[in-house]
C-alpha positions, 0 to 999 in steps of 0.5 A: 358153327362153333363161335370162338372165343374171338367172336364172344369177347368182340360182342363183350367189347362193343356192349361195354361200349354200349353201355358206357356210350355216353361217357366218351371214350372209353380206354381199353383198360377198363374195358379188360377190367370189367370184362375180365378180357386180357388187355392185350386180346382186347387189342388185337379184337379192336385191330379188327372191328375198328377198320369196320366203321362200328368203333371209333379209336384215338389215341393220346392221354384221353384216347380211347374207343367209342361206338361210331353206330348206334347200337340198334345199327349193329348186329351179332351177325356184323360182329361174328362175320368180322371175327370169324369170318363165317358163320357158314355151318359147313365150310362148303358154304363159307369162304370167298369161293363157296362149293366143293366138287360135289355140288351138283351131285350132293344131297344135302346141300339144299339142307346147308344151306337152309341151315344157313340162312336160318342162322344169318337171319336169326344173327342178323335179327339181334343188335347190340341194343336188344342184348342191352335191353334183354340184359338183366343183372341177377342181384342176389341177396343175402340174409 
């Protein structure tokens, strides 16, 4: 599984209202500026989390977007599920309708799918909030 360039801003997007939770609504703009995501890509992610019930969005002079959860409610694998729509390591194992023609005669599919479940449980062991709290900013100073 290879996480998209989709998947990674998402989980920029929704730290970055993490972190600035208790200023409202934050507008997209600024979002952009500190994440150094274009506007427009951030857009069409928000298109996709907010219809998820993990942001909330409004419009208008003083719209923007805010967290409808707590950060320690939402995990890395809820984010990566909506922008990738697997995280299945094989696509045998991903998709709506799991299983390809071999399935009964396939060795290696025990094997799949405990790699699958290894990566839902250690995704779906992280939420936002321990990002935030594992976060560090390296500060480098100079003489």
């Amino acid at each position: 599984m290879q996480v998209s360039t989709k998947g990674r801003y998402a989980l920029r997007f929704l730290l970055d209202l993490a972190e600035h939770r208790d200023e409202g609504e934050i507008p997209l703009r600024g979002i952009a500026e500190r994440q150094g995501i274009s506007k427009k890509y951030l857009e069409r992610i928000a298109a996709l989390i907010v219809p998820t019930g993990m942001v909330h969005a409004s419009r208008g002079k003083q719209g923007g977007y805010r967290l409808a959860r707590d950060p320690s409610r939402i995990t890395v694998a809820d984010v990566l599920r909506v922008t990738e729509g697997s995280i299945a390591p094989v696509s045998c194992l991903g998709g709506e309708i799991p299983g390809c023609e071999r399935r009964n005669i396939c060795p290696t599919l025990k094997m799949w799918q405990g790699l699958d479940q290894v990566i839902d449980d250690y995704l779906s062991g992280i939420t936002l909030q321990d990002l935030l709290d594992q976060y560090q900013p390296i500060i480098e100073y100079y003489i």
